[in-house]
Steps between C-alpha positions, in 0.01 A plus 500: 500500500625853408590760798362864372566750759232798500626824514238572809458137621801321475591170369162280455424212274485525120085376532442853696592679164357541148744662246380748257699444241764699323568877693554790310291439208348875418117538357456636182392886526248529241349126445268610251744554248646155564442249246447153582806381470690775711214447774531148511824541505452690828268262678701195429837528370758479748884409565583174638875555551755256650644644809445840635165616502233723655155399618200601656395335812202501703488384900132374429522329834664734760505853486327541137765752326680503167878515475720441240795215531805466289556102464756279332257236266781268512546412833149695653738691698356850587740775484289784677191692575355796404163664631386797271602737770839398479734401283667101461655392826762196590370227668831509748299802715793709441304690274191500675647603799625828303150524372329536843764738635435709163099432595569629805709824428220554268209483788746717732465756248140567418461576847 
């Protein structure tokens, strides 16, 4: 079974989560100028690299929020996090450490 640690939950079974898919993947600005082809091109076309990639993922069974993981699709390993209030962190907690300080600083400051 797969570890996948949630940015707000911590590491929990792979069965709490549902991934969304590819990340990053930007909707068309005017769609009714789209033809077919370029919308279903949207709607279903996506990469399936080997190795690095970046994926939606859903904690459908804990705390209910999106964030976006960067996993190897070789070996499953995930690389890092990122929530889409901040940007991709290490899964060491060096990084996320440095994140809540800056979260912090940040609070200290709007008051």
């Amino acid at each position: 079974m797969l570890l996948i640690e949630c940015p707000w939950c911590g590491p929990r079974a792979e069965t709490e989560f549902s991934c969304g898919g590819e990340a990053d993947i930007a909707r068309p600005l005017d769609t009714d100028t789209l033809t077919d082809k370029e919308w279903g091109d949207y709607l279903f076309m996506r990469k399936n690299p080997r190795g690095v990639h970046r994926e939606q993922w859903l904690h459908a069974q804990g705390c209910r929020r999106w964030f976006k993981a960067q996993r190897d699709t070789v070996s499953y390993a995930f690389q890092g996090y990122e929530t889409f209030e901040r940007p991709l962190l290490a899964l060491d907690g060096r990084d996320a450490q440095a994140g809540n300080a800056d979260v912090k600083a940040q609070e200290g400051n709007a008051s």
